[in-house]
C-alpha positions in Angstrom: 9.1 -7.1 23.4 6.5 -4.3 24.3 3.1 -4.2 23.3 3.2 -1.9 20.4 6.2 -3.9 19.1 4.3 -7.1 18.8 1.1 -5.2 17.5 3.8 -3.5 14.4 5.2 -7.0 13.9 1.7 -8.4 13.3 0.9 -5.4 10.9 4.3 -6.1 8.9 3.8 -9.8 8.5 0.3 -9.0 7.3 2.3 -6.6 4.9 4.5 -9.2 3.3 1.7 -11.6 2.8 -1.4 -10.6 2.3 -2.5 -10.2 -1.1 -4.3 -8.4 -2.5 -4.0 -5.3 -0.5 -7.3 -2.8 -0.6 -7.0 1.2 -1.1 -9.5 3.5 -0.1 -10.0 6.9 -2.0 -12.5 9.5 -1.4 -14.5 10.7 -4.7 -15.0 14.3 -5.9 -18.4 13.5 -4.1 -16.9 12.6 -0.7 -18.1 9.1 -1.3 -15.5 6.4 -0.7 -14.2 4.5 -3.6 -12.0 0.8 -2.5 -10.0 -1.2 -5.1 -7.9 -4.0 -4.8 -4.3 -3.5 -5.7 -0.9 -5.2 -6.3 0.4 -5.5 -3.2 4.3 -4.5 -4.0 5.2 -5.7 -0.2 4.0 -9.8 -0.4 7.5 -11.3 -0.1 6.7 -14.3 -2.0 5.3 -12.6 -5.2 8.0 -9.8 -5.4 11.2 -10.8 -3.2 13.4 -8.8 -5.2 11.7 -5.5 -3.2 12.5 -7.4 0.2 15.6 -4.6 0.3 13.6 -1.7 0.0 11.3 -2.0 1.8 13.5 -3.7 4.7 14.3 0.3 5.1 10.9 1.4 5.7 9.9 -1.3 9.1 9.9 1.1 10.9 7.4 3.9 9.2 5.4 1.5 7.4 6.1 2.7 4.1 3.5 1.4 0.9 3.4 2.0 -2.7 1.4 1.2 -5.1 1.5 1.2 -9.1 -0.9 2.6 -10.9 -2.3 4.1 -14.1 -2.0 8.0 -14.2 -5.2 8.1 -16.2 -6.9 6.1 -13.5 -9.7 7.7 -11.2 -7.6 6.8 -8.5 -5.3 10.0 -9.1 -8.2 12.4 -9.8 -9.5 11.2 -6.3 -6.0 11.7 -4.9 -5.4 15.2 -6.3 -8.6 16.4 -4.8 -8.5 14.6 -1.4 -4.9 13.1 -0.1 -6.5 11.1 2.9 -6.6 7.2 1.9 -6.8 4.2 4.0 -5.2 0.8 2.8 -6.2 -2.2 4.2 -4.1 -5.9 4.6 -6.2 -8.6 5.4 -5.8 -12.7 6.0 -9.4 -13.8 7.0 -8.3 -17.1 6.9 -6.7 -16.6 9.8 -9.2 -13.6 11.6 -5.8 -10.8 11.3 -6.1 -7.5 9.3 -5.0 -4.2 9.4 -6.1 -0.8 7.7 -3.5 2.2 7.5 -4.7 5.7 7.4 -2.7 8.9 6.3 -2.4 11.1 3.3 -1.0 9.8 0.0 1.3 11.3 -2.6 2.1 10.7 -5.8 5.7 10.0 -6.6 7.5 11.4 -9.7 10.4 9.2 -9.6 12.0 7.2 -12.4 14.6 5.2 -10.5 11.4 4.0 -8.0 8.9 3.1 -11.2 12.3 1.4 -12.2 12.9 -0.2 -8.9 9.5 -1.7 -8.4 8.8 -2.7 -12.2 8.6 -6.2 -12.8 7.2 -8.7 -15.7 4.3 -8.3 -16.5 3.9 -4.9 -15.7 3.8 -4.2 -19.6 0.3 -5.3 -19.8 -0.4 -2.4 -18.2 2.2 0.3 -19.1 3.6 -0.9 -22.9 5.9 1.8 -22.7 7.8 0.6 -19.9 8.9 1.6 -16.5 9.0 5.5 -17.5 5.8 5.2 -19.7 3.8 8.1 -18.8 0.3 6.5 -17.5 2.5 5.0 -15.2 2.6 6.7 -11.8 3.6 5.6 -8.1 1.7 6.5 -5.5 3.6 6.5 -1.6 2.4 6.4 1.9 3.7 6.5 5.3 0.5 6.1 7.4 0.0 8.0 10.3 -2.1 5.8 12.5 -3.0 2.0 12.2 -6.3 -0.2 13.2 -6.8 -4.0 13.1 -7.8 -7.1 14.6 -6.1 -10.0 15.4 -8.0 -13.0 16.2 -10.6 -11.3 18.6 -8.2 -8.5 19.3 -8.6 -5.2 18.5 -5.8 -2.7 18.2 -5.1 0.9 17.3 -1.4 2.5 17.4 -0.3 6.1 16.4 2.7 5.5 14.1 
């Protein structure tokens, strides 16, 4: 196994189990603006979406749920760039993911990802409308792991 190949399978297993996972907007101010989120790919708290994203090992696909009303998607609509961050301090490894996000109008994928619980926060159901999905496929990637450093173009 090269290099790089070890240094993707340490991002994906911090992927599947880190939780929460931590996104990055930037503010009509340019300031940055971090919240933790769900993080849809931690295989022990959502193993039904083991299969979809199994398709996306290679280009590091995330999504997120979220509120369309939330400040999150005004930040989005007037600046795309967005770093997500995985993390296990516990054990010195993370990873932050850089790119531009988009916001997915997609009924099957709300559908897809929807699970219990997620009524709380859309009472209208998988096709509510303050419920929006937000994708990306990150274009470059920068952790640690132990007292390694790392930084690969994806």
């Amino acid at each position: 196994m090269s290099a790089d190949e070890d240094l993707k399978k340490i991002c994906l297993e911090l992927m599947r189990s880190a939780q929460p996972v931590y996104l990055t907007t930037i503010d009509g101010n340019g300031h940055p603006r971090t919240r933790a989120m769900f993080n849809l790919r931690n295989e022990k708290r959502y193993p039904y979406l083991i299969p979809l994203f199994e398709k996306h090992d290679d280009d590091f696909m995330i999504l997120f749920s979220t509120n369309t009303s939330s400040p999150k998607i005004q930040d989005i609509n007037g600046n795309k760039a967005v770093s997500v961050y995985y993390c296990r301090p516990d054990e010195s490894r993370g990873v932050n993911f850089g790119g531009e996000i988009e916001i997915v109008d997609d009924s099957e994928l709300r559908k897809t990802i929807w699970h219990e619980g997620m009524e709380r926060y859309y009472p209208s159901g998988y096709d509510d409308p303050d419920h929006t999905v937000l994708r990306l496929y990150p274009r470059k990637a920068h952790g640690w792991n132990q007292s390694h450093t790392f930084y690969i173009e994806l």
